[in-house]
VMD Tcl script that draws the C-alpha trace (Angstrom):
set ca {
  {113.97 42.36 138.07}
  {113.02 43.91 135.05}
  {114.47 47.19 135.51}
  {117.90 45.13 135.90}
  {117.14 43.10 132.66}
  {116.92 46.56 130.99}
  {119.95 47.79 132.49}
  {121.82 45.05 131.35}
  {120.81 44.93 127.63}
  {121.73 48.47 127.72}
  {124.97 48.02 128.86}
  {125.31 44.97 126.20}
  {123.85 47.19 123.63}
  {126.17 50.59 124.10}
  {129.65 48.06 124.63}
  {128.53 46.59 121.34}
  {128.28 50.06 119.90}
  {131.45 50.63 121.16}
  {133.19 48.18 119.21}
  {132.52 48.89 116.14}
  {134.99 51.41 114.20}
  {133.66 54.40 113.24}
  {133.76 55.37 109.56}
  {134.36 58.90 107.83}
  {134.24 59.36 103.70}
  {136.94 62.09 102.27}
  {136.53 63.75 98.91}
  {140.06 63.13 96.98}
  {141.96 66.77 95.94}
  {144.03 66.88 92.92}
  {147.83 66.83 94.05}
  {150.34 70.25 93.82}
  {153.84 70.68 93.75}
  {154.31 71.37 97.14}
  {152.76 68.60 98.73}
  {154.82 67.43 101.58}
  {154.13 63.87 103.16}
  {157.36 63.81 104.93}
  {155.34 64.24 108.00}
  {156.56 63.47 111.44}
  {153.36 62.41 113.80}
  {152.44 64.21 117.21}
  {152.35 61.16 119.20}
  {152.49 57.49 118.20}
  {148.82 57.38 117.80}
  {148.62 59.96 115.41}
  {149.49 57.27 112.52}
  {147.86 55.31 109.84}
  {147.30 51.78 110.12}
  {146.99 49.27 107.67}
  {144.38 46.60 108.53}
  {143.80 43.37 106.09}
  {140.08 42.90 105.97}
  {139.63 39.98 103.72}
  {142.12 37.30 102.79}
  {142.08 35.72 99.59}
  {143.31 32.41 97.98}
  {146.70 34.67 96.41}
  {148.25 37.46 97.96}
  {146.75 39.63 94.85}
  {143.15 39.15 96.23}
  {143.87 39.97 99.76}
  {141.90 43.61 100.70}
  {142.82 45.94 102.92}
  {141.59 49.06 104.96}
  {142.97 52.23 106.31}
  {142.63 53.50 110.14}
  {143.37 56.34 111.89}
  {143.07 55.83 115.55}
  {139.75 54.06 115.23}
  {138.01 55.79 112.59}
  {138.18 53.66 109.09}
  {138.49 56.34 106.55}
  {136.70 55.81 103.16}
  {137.38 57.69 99.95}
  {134.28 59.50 97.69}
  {135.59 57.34 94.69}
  {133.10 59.28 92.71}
  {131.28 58.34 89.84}
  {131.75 54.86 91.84}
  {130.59 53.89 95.45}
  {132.59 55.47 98.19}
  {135.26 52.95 99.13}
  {136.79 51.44 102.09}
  {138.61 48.39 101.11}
  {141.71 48.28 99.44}
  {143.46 46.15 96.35}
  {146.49 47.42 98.32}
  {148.21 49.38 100.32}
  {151.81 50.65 100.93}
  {153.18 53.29 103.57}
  {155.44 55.75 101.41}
  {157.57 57.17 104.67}
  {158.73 55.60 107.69}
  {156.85 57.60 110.08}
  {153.71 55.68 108.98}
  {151.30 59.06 108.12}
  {150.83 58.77 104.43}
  {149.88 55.51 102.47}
  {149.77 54.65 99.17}
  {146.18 53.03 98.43}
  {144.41 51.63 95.16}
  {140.51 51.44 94.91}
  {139.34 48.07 94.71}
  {137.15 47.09 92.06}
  {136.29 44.87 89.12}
  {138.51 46.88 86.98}
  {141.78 45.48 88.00}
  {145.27 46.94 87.44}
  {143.05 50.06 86.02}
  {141.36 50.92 89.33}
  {142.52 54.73 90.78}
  {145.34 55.22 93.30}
  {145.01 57.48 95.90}
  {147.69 58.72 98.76}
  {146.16 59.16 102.60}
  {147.84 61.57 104.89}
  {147.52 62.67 107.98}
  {149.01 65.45 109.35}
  {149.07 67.33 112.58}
  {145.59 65.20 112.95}
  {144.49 66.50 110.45}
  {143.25 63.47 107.45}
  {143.66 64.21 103.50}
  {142.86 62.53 100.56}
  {144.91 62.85 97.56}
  {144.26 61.52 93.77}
  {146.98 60.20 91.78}
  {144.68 60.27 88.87}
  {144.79 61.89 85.33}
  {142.47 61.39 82.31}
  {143.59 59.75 79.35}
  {142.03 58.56 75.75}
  {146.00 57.41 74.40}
  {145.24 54.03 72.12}
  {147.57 52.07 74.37}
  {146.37 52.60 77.18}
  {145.11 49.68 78.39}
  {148.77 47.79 77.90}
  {150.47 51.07 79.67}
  {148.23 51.00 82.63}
  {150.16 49.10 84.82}
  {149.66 49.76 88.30}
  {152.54 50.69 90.78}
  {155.53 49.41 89.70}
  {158.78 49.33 91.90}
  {161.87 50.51 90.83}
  {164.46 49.20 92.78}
  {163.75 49.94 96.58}
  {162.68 53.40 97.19}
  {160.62 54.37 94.31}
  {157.39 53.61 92.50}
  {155.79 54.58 88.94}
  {152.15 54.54 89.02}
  {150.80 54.21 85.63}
  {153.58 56.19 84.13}
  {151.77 59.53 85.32}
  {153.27 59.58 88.94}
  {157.03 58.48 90.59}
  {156.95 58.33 94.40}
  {160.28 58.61 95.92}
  {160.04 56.95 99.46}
  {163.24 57.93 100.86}
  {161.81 61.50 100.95}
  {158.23 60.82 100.54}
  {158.31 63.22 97.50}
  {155.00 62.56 94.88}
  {156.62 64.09 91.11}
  {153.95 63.81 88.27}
  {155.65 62.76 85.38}
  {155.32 65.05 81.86}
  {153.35 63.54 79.45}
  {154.37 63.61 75.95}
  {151.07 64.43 75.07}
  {148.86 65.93 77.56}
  {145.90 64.25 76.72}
  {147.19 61.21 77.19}
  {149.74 59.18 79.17}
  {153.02 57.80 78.30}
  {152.50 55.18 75.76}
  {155.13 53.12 76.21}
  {157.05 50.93 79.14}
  {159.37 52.16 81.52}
  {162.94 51.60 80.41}
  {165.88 52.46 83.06}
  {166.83 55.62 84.98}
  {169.76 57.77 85.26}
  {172.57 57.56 88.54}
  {170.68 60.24 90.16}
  {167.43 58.67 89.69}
  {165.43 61.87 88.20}
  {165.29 61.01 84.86}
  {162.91 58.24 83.53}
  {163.73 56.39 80.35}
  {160.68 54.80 78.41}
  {160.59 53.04 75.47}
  {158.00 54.76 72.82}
  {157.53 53.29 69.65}
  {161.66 53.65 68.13}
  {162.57 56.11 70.46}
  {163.56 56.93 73.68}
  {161.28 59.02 75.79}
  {162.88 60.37 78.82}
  {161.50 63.20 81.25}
  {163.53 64.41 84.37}
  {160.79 64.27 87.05}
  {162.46 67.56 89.17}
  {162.73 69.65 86.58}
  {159.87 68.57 83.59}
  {162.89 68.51 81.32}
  {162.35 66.20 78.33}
  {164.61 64.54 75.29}
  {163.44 62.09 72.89}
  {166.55 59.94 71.52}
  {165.96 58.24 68.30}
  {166.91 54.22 68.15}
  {167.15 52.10 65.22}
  {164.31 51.20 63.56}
  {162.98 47.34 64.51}
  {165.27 47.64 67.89}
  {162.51 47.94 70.75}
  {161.35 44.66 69.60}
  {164.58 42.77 70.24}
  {165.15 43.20 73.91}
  {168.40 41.50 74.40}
  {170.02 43.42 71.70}
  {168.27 46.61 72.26}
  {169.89 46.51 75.76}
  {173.43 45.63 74.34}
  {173.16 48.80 72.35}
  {171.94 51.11 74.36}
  {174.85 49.89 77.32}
  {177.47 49.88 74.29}
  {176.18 52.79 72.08}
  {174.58 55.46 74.22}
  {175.90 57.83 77.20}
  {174.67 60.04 79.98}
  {175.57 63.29 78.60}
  {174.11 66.40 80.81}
  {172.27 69.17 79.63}
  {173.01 72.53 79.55}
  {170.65 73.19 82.97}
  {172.49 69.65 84.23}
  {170.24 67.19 83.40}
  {171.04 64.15 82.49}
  {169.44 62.48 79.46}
  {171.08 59.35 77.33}
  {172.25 60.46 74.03}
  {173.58 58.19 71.26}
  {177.67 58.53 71.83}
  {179.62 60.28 69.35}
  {182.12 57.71 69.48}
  {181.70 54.13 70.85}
  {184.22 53.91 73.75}
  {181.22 54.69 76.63}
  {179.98 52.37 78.20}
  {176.58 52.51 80.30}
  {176.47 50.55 83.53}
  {174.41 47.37 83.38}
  {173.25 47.79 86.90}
  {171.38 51.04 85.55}
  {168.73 49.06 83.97}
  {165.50 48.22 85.25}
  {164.92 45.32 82.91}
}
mol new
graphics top color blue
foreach p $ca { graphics top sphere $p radius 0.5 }
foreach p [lrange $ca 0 end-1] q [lrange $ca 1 end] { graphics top cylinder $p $q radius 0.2 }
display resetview
């Protein structure tokens, strides 16, 4: 009797033991150029998978993990506690094997974003994170913001095209620190960002690290309405010599930029 009493608490004990998701910590790499999460999977169990772990009162305080198969993967957030729950957390390809994931902690909007990938079963970790002392910081630090349907800025340092999974880090004016000022508009083709720096117009081509800063007229950043009437009256897409397109103040005043070209 009591050899089948041990037998089954055993049995309870290793199904138990079974249940429970195993857990493996990754140390985040710094991104390169020829990062590729465009990656098909193997099978349909070689994906990632997106589990909410905690539900909060607002959507904003929901949390969220990350799986693969049934290991929960946790990220070496170092000089803070590794990490395994999520403010967030956003596939950036269709085939579901690389997610776009920020740390949650009590700092907010400022906490680090990180991409997971796997690929050919194989799991990476990948920081979307770059020092920075600039003065506005703290008002430039934004988070991920959409633009449009198929790409994301992340903290002005990082634009994430989705349709092709392609990760562009974004030239700094000033490599110490990041773009201190809000995102603006794009151009047609979508590689050039527009933001709006003190009384100018800072604008970087994310393909090629081209860059053109375009005066505006004193006291205009501060008048949105009109600053947009200007700029859609006043200012064309003129190409550069390499073909890049940056917005130049028109020599005459017959262009006219496309409304629909604005993000806000």
């Amino acid at each position: 009797m009591k050899i089948t009493l041990y037998a089954l608490f055993l049995t309870v004990v290793l199904f138990g033991c079974k249940t429970e998701n195993p857990e493996k910590t990754y140390k985040a790499r710094s991104i390169t150029a020829n990062d590729d999460f465009n990656v098909f999977p193997e099978s349909k169990k070689n994906i990632l998978n997106i589990v909410k772990t905690d539900s909060g009162a607002l959507a904003y305080a929901d949390r969220f993990a990350i799986r693969y198969k049934d290991t929960t993967i946790n990220i070496d957030d170092a000089p803070n506690p590794a990490t395994k729950k999520f403010l967030d957390a956003i596939y950036i390809n269709t085939q579901k094997t690389a997610v776009l994931v920020q740390v949650a902690n009590e700092k907010g909007r400022k906490a680090p974003f990180y991409i997971i990938a796997v690929n050919n079963g194989i799991t990476e970790v990948v920081s979307l994170n770059k020092p920075s002392n600039g003065a506005n910081d703290k008002k430039n630090t934004v988070g991920a913001e959409a633009i449009k349907l198929t790409s994301l800025l992340i903290n002005n340092d990082y634009f994430i095209n989705t349709v092709n999974s392609k990760v562009y880090e974004v030239k700094r004016q000033n490599e110490a620190e990041r773009i201190q000022g809000r995102f603006f508009m794009y151009s047609r083709d979508k590689r050039t960002l527009v933001f709006l720096v003190k009384s100018t117009l800072y604008q970087v081509n994310v393909a090629t690290g081209e860059t053109f800063i375009q005066p505006l007229p004193e006291g205009l950043i501060n008048e949105p309405d009109t600053l947009i009437r200007t700029v859609q009256s006043d200012y064309s897409w003129v190409p550069s010599a390499k073909g890049t397109l940056f917005l130049k103040k028109n020599a005459d005043d017959n262009r006219i930029v496309d409304i629909k070209e604005f993000k806000h």
